[in-house]
N, C-alpha and C positions, 0 to 999 in steps of 0.2 A: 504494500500500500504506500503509495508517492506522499511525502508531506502537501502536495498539492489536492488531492483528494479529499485529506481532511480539511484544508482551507475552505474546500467547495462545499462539501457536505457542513460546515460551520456555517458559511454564508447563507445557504438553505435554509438551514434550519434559523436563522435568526429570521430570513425572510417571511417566511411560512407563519412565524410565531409573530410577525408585526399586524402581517396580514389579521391574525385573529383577534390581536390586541386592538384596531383600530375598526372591527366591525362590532365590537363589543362595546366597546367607548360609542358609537357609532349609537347602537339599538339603544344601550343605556341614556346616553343625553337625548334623544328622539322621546323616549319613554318617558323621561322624568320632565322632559318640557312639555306634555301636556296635559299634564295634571294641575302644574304649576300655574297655567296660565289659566285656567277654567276657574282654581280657586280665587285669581286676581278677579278676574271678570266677576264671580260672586261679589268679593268686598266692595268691586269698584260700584258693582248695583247694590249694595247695600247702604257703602255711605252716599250714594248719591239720596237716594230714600228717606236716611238720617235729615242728609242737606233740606230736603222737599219741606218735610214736617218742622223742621226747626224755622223753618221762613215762614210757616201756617201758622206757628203757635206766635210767632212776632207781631203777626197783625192782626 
């Protein structure tokens, strides 16, 4: 077996493994940005609602 061999099969195998590392980062931020933004969307209809009634109760 050539020391070149293992360089290659090294480089491979880091290849391979970046590959999975960044479809995993990938799915996970996909994943966690849509929950995130559904619960903003909540608060932002909530305080708006707040804002509604606190101008109702002013006048």
């Amino acid at each position: 077996m050539n020391i070149g061999d293992v360089v290659f099969q090294l480089f491979m195998f880091m290849f391979i493994f970046g590959i999975f590392a960044v479809v995993f980062f990938l799915v996970r931020s996909l994943l966690s940005k849509n929950p995130q933004s559904q619960k903003d969307n909540e608060i932002e209809k909530k305080l708006d609602r707040i804002i509604e009634l606190l101008e109702q109760d002013k006048k």
